[in-house]
Structures are given as C-alpha cells and as structure tokens.
C-alpha positions as CSV (number, residue, x, y, z in Angstrom):
1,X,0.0,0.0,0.0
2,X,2.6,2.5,0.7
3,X,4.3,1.4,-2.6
4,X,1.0,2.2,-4.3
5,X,0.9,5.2,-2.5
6,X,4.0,6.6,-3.3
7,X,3.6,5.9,-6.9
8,X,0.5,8.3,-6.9
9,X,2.1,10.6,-5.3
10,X,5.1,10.5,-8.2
11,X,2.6,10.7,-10.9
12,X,0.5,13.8,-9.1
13,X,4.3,15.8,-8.7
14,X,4.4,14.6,-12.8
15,X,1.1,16.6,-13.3
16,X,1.9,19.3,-11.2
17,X,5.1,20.2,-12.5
18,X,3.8,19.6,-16.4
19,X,0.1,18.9,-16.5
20,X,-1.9,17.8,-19.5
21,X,-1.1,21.4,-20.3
22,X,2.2,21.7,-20.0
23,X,1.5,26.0,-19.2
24,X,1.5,27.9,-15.8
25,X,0.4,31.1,-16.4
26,X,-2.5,31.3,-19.1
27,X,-2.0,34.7,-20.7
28,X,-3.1,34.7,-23.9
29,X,-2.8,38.1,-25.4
30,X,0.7,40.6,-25.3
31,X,0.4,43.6,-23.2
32,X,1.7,45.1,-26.1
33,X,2.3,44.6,-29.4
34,X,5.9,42.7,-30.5
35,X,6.5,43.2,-34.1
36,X,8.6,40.8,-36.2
37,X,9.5,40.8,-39.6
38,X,6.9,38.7,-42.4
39,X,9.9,36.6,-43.4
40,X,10.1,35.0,-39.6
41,X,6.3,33.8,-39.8
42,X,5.3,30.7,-41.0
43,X,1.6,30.9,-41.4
44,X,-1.1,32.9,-39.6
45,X,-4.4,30.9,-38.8
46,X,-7.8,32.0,-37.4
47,X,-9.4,30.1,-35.0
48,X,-13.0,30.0,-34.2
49,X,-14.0,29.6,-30.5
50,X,-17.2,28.2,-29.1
51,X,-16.8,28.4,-25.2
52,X,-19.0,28.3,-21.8
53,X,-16.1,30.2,-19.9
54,X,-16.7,33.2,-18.3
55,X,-14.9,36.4,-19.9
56,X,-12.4,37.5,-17.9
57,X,-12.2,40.5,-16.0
58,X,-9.4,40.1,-13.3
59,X,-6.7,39.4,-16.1
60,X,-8.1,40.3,-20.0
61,X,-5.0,39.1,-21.3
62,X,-6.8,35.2,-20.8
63,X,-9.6,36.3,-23.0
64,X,-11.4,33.4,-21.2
65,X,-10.9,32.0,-17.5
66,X,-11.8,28.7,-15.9
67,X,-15.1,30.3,-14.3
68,X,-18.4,28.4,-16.1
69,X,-20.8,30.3,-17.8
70,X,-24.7,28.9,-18.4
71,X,-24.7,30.6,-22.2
72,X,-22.2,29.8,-24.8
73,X,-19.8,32.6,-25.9
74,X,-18.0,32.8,-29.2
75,X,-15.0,34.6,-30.7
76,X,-12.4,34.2,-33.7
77,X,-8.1,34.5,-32.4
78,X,-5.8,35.2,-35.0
79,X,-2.6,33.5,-34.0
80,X,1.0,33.1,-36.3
81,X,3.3,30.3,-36.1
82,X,7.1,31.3,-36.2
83,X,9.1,29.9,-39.0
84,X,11.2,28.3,-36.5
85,X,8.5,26.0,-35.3
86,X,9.1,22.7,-34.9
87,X,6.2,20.1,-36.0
88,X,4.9,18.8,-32.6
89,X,6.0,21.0,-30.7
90,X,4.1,24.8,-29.5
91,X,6.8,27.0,-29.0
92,X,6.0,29.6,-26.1
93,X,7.2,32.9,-24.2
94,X,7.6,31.5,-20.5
95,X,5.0,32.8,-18.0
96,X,3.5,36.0,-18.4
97,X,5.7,37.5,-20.9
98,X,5.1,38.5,-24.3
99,X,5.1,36.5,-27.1
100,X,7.7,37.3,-30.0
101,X,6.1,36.5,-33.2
102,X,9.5,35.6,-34.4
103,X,9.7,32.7,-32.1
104,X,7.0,31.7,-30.4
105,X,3.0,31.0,-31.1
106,X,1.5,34.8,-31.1
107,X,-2.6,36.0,-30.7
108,X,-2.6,39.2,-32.8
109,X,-6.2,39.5,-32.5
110,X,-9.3,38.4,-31.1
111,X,-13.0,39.0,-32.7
112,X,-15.7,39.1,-30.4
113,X,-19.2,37.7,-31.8
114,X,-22.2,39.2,-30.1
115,X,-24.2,35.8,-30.5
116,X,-24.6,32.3,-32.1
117,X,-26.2,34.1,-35.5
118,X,-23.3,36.2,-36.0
119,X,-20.7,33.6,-35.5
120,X,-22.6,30.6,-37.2
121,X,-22.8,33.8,-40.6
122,X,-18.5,34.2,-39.9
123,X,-17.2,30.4,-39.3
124,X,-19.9,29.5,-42.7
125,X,-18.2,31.9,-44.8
126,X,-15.0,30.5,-43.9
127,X,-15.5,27.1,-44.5
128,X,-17.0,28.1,-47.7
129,X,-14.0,29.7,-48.6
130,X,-11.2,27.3,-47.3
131,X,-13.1,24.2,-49.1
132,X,-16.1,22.8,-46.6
133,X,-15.1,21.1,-43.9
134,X,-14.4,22.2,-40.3
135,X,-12.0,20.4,-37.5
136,X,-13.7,20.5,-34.0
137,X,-11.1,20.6,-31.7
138,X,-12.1,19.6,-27.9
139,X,-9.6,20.2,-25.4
140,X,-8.8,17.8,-21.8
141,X,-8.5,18.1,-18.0
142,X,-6.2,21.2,-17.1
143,X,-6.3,23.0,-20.0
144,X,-6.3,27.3,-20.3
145,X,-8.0,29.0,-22.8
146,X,-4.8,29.2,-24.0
147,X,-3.9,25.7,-24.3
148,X,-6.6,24.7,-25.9
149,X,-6.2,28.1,-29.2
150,X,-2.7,26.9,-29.4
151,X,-2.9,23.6,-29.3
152,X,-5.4,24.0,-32.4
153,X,-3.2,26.0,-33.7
154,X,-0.4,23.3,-33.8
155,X,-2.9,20.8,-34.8
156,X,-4.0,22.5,-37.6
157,X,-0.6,23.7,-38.9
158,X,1.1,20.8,-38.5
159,X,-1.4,18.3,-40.2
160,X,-2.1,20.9,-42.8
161,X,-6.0,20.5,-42.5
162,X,-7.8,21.7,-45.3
163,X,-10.6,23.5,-43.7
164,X,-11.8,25.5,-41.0
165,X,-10.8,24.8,-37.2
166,X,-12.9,25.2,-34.6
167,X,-11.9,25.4,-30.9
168,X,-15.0,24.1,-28.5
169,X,-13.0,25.4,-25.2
170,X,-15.3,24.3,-22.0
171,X,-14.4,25.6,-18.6
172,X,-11.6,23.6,-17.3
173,X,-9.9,25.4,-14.0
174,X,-6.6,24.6,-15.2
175,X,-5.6,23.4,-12.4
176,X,-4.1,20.0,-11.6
177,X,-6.3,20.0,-8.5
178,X,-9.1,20.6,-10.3
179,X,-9.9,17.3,-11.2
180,X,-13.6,17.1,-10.0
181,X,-14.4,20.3,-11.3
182,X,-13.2,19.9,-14.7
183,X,-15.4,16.3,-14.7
184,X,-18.6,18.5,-13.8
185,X,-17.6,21.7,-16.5
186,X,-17.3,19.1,-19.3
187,X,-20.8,17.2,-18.3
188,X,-22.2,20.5,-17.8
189,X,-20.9,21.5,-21.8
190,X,-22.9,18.4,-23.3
191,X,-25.8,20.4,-24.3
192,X,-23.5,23.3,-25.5
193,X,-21.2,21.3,-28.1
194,X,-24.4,19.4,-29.3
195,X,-25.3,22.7,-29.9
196,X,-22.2,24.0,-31.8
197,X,-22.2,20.7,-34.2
198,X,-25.4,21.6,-34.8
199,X,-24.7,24.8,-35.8
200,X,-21.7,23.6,-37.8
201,X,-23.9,21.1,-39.5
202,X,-26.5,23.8,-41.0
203,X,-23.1,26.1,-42.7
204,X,-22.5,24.5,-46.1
205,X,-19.8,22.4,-44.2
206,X,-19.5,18.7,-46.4
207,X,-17.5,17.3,-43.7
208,X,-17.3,17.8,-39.5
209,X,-14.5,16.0,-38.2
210,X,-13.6,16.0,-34.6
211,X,-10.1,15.4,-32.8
212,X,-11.1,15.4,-28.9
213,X,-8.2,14.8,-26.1
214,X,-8.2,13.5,-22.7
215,X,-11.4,14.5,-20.8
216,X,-12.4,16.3,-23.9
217,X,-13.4,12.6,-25.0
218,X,-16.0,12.0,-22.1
219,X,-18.1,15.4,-23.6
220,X,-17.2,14.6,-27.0
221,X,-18.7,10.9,-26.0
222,X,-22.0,12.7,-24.5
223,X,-22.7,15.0,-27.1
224,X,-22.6,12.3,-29.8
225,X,-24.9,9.6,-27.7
226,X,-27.5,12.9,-27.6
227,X,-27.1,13.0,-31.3
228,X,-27.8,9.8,-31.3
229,X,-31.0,9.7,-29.2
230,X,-32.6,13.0,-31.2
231,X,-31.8,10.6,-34.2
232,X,-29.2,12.5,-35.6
233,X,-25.8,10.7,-35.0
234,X,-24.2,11.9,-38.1
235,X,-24.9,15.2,-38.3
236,X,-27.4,14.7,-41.6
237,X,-24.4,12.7,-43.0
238,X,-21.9,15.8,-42.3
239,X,-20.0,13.8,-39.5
240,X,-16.6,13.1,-40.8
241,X,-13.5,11.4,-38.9
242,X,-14.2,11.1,-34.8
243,X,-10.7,10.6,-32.9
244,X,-10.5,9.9,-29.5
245,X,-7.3,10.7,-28.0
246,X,-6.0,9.2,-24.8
247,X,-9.6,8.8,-23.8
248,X,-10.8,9.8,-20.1
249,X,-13.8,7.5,-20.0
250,X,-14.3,4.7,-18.0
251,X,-14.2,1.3,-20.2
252,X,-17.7,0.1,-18.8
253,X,-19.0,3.8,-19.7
254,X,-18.0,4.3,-23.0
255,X,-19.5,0.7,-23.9
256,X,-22.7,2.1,-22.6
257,X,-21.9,4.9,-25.0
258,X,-21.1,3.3,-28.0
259,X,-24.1,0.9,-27.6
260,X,-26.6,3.9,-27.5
261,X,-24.8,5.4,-30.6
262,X,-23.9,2.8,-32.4
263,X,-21.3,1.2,-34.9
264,X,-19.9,4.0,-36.6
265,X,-20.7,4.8,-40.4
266,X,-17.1,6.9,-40.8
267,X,-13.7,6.2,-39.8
268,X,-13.9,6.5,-35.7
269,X,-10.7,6.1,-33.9
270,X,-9.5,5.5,-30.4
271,X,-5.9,6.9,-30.0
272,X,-4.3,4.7,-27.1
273,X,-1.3,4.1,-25.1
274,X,-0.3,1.7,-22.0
275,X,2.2,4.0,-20.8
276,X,0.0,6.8,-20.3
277,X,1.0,8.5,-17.0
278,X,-1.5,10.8,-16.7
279,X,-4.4,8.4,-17.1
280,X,-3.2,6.0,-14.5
281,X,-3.6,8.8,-11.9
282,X,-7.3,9.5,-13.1
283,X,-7.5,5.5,-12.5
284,X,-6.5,5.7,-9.1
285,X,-8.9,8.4,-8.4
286,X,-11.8,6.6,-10.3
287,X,-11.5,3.6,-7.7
288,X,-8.4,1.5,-9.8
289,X,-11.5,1.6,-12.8
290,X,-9.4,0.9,-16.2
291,X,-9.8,4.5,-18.6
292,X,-10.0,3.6,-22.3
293,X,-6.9,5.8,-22.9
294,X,-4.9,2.7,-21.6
295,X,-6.8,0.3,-21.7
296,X,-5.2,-3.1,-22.5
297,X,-7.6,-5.1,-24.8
298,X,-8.1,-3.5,-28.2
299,X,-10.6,-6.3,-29.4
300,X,-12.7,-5.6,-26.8
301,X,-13.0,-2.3,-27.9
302,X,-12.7,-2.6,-31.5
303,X,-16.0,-5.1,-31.3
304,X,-17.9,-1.5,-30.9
305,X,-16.8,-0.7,-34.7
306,X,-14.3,1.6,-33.6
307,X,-10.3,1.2,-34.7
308,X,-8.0,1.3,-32.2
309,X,-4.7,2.6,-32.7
310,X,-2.2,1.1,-29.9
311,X,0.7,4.1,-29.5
312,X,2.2,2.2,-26.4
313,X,5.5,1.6,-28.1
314,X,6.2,5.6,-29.7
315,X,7.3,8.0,-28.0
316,X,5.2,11.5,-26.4
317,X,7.2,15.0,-25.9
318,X,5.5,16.1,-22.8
319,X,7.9,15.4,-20.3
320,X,7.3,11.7,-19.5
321,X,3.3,11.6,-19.3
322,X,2.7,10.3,-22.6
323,X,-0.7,11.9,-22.8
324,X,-1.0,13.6,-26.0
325,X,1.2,11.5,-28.4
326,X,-0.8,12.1,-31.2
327,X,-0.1,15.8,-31.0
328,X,3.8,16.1,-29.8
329,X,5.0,12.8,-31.5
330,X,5.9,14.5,-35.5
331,X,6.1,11.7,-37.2
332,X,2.0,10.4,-35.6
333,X,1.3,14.0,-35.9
334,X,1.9,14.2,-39.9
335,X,0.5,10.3,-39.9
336,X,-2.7,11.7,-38.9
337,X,-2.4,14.5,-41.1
338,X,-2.1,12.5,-44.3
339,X,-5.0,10.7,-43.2
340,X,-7.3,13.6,-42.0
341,X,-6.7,15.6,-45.4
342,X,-8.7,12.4,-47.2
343,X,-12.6,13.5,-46.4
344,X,-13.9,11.1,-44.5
345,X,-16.5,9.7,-47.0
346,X,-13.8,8.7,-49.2
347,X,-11.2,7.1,-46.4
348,X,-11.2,3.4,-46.5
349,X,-11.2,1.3,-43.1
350,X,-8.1,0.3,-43.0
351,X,-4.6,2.0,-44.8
352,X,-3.0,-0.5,-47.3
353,X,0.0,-2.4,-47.1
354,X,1.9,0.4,-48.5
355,X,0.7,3.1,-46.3
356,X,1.6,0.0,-43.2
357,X,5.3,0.3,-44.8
358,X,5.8,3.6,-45.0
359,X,4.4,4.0,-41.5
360,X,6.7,1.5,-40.0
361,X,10.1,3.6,-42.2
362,X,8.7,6.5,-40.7
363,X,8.3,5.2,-37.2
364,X,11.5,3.9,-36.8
365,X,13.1,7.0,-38.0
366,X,11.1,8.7,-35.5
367,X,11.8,7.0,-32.6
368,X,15.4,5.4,-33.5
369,X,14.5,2.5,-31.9
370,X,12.7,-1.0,-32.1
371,X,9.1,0.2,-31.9
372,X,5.9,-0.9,-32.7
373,X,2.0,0.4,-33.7
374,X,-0.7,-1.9,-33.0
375,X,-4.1,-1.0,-35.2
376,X,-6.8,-3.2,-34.5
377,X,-10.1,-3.1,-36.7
378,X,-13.1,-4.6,-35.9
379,X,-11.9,-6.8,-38.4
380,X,-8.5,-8.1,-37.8
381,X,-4.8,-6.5,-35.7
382,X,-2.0,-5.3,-37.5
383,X,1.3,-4.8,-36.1
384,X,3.8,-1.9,-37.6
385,X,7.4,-3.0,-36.5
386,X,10.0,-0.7,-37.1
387,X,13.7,-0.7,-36.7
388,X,15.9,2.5,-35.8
C-alpha cells in the first residue's frame, strides 16, 4: 500500500510540474504589441472559439478564465506560427511575458461575436472559402484557454488541414487539483457542443471531423450519444472522422456509450497508449477503474466498430506523461495529417499495405529504436514494426 501510494504521489508531482497542459500562467494576449519581420512567420491561422467560460475581468490578457458560464460565448483568435517552429512541438514565451512573433505562437487578435447568429454567418463563410469542412477541436482536464487556441493551432498547422478549425474550449480550471471540477464543466458542456455541431452542420460544411483529447473525450462521447437519441448521430451525414485521443472515459462507460450510438458509419478512432502517466492517476482516483486511454484489450474495444490505434511503443514530448502523443510525436502527428486531409467519405477502413510500410520507415526513424504500432479493426490486428 505504501508502494502504491507513493507511486500516486510521483505521478500527481508529474502533473503538477507539467500537466496535461504543459502551461502555468494562461495569458493569452501581449500587453503590447511585439513586431517581427513577415519573413520569420510561418503561417497565420484563425481560430473559431465556441466556449461556456466566463470572460475574464481580473486578467483580460486570458480572453477566457476557468469560471463556467450557463450561455455559450464565441470569438475568432488570429494566432502566427514562427518559422522556427518545430512540427509537434508549441513553442511559447515563459510565463506572463510577451510573445515574440519571431519565435514563439502569437494571438494578434481576437473577434468578439455578439451571438450564435453572427458567429454561425462568420465560421460558414470560412468554410466556404477554405473548401467545406471544419475540424472541432475539444480540449482535456487542465487546460487554459490558451492551451486549448494553441494547441489547435499546432494541430491544424502541422497536419495541414484543409478547412476550418474550430476550438469548443469548455471551462476547465486549469488546475491539476481541479480534477472534479473539470469532470462537472465538461458534463455540464454536453448540451453546448451538441449545440455547436449543430450549428456547424446547417453552414454548407460537407465534412465535420472532430479530434477530442483526454477529458475532452467523455463530452465529445456525450454530445454524440445525444445526437444519437434525437436521431441525428451523423450530423445529416456531415460527421466526418471522430478521434479519441487518450480517452478519459471509464471502459464500462464508454460501452454504454457506443451501444446507445452505435457502430460508426465513418472512420472512428480511439488513440491509445499503456504507458500513459496521466491516465493511470485519473485511475486511481476513479477507484483502480481501467480508462479507455490505456486500456489493454483493443478487441474488446474494437467489437464497438471503432479502430483502435495502440501508440504504447512511440514515443510522447510532454515530459514523460505520454498523454498527448498524437499531438507532440511529429512523425503520428503528420501520420494523422495524411490521413485527416482524405474526407472522411472517401477514407477506407483500413490503410493498405503500402501506407503500413511507409508507417513502419517512418516510425523507426522517428523513434530510432525497435518500436511498434498496433491498429486493430473490428476486423483483424496489424502490427507496424519498425527498426531504428
């Protein structure tokens, strides 16, 4: 017991020092203005916010705090990637300082919409321009404002998605003490992203994929299953791709889940890994219950109609956790990209021998090591081995 004990008491320090986050302060916005010449930005992208946080008022620079509100706000931030950026990775000014263009992840702006009808008018127009589809991004347990608009940001950049992305940013304290309270902001956010796919789905949007992390999976898990009940699970055939990464769901709920959804008509993935720090912590506190995110049998899981992409054996960039893998590995992160910019309609099941090759080459030059990714379909397992 005291063994077991200590253990937790490791992995809390772990969370404490990086957190699914990663971020102590949550500033988003300078205090003033940096300039930096065009030629050291990459790319600026705008990224459209649904959110139940309250404004905030003690420190504007957050744009959004961890307080919940009972009505849905929305917003566009501009933010630009430096040309030094490294895929994976969200470079960022430490603490409360300003962020220089030329190096780190900027906001240069944020657009305030006055209601659902002026945003829904906005994000359509640009989906219609940037080619019809939208990525709804849904952020996890101790996650900032912030984290969540530059962790988009990242995403979005570094698997070159062709469309619109969409932040749905509930009201996580940010706090790695806030475990019980980010549990209850995400249940209490259910009827709120329904909403916002809703919304999404009557734009002239072909295609509504969805990448949700962590605790972000348990809402994104909710809001579908309502979907499902209204008898509207796919969006009026709009849903595209659903990822679950690193899932915080109890096994036994998320079967209850998928049974009142049902097997999935487009690609739906579960993003896993064994070695996922983070989530044996949320274990312990759920009573030893297994979490999805690391859960060991991929058939039983798979038997929903779900693939389930076993990451156990790559290797994460957030300090040891091994929590968000599919956004801080580059090699899974442009892996995901190459799949993600195939619409969803048009994606097959299961990648072909020659995409399981050139995985495997790419893996191994990634990790530099004997490492292995374990897909299983509701249909049969294949193993990548690579070789450094």
């Amino acid at each position: 017991m005291i063994v077991r004990v200590r253990i937790v008491l490791g992995l809390a320090i772990a969370l404490a020092v990086s957190g699914c986050a990663g971020q102590g302060a949550h500033d988003l916005l300078n205090r003033k203005a940096v300039a930096a010449p065009a030629s050291d930005i990459a790319a600026s992208h705008g990224i459209y916010v649904a959110t139940t946080r309250q404004q905030a008022t003690k420190d504007p620079r957050q744009v959004f705090d961890g307080d919940r509100s009972l009505t849905t706000s929305y917003a566009r931030v501009d933010v630009t990637v430096p040309k030094i950026h490294q895929v994976g990775a969200i470079e960022r000014a430490k603490g409360s300082a300003d962020s220089n263009p030329a190096k780190q992840f900027t906001a240069t702006d944020v657009v305030r919409y006055g209601d659902a009808q002026q945003f829904a008018k906005a994000v359509g127009a640009d989906i219609s321009m940037r080619g019809d589809r939208a990525l709804v991004f849904v952020h996890g347990f101790n996650n900032g404002f912030d984290d969540g608009v530059y962790r988009l940001t990242q995403i979005a950049h570094d698997m070159k998605y062709p469309g619109t992305p969409v932040l749905f940013s509930w009201a996580s304290s940010a706090k790695t003490t806030g475990y019980i309270y980010d549990k209850d902001s995400s249940t209490a956010a259910r009827d709120d992203l329904e909403a916002t796919l809703r919304m999404l789905a009557r734009t002239r949007v072909k295609s509504i994929d969805i990448i949700a992390h962590s605790m972000g999976t348990w809402l994104t898990m909710e809001a579908l299953r309502q979907l499902a009940i209204t008898g509207d699970r796919d969006l009026d055939g709009k849903l595209g791709y659903v990822i679950l990464a690193s899932p915080d769901i109890d096994v036994d709920v998320f079967k209850k889940q998928m049974i009142r959804y049902g097997k999935p008509d487009k690609p739906f993935a579960i993003l896993l890994s064994g070695d996922d720090r983070a989530l044996k912590l949320s274990s312990f506190i759920s009573g030893d219950k297994p979490r999805v995110g690391d859960y060991g049998n991929a058939a039983d899981l798979a038997n929903y109609g779900v693939t389930v992409v076993d990451l156990t054996q790559t290797k994460g960039g957030d300090g040891g956790l091994n929590h968000a893998k599919f956004a801080d590995n580059p090699i899974l992160v442009q892996l995901l990209g190459n799949r993600l910019r195939t619409p969803a309609g048009l994606a097959s099941d299961e990648p072909s021998p020659t995409q399981l090759n050139n995985i495997g080459q790419d893996l191994g030059k990634a990790v530099g090591s004997v490492a292995e990714v374990v897909i299983t379909t509701p249909f049969k397992v294949l193993t990548i081995a690579t070789g450094g």
